[in-house]
C-alpha positions, 0 to 999 in steps of 0.5 A, a space after each residue: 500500500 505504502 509502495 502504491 502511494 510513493 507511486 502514485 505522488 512520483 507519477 502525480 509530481 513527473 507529470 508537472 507542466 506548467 500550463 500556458 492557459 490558466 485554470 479559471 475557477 468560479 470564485 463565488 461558486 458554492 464548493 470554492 466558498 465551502 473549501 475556502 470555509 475551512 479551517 485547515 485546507 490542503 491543495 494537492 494540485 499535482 505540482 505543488 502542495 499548500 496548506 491555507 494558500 502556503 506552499 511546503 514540500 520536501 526539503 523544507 527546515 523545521 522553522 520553515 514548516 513551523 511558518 507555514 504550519 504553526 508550532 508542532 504539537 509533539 515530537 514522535 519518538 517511541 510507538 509500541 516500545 520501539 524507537 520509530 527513527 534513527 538518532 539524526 532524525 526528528 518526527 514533529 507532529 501538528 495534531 489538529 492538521 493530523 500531519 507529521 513530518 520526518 527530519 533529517 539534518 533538520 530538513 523534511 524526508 517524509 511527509 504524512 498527511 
């Protein structure tokens, strides 16, 4: 399943053009209200991923996530008495996003939505 996912977002990632007509939306339709509505908004468009109009990606620092997500809840390391990372790795968690973030040399490797 996890093999499934990296495919998928490696397909969705190496298929990004940038397109020469803009994608015109309807801004006072009532899904693009109802998205706008909400609190924590992630856009996955195939090119770029953003939170609340915030673009992040792999590669990002910590603070850098922190500017676009807000302080981290937690920071992950034991589940079920086993240790989750190597030593040089950090597993940061923002709850209400229900996101965690894997760092290594304080840069993201891992993105968990």
């Amino acid at each position: 399943m996890r093999q499934a996912l990296y495919i998928i977002i490696v397909l969705l990632f190496s298929n990004c053009e940038i397109s020469k007509t803009n994608n015109i939306m309807d801004k006072n339709s009532p899904e693009y209200k109802a998205y706008m509505a909400q609190e924590y908004r992630f856009e996955i468009n195939g090119c770029a991923l953003k939170y609340n109009g915030k673009p992040f990606n792999l590669g990002m620092t910590i603070k850098e996530m922190e500017n676009v997500f807000g302080k981290y809840d937690e920071r992950l390391l034991w589940k079920n008495n086993k240790r989750l990372l190597n030593k040089n790795e950090k597993r940061l968690f923002w709850k209400n996003e229900n996101l965690d973030v894997t760092f290594s040399s304080d840069r993201a490797i891992y993105i968990y939505i």
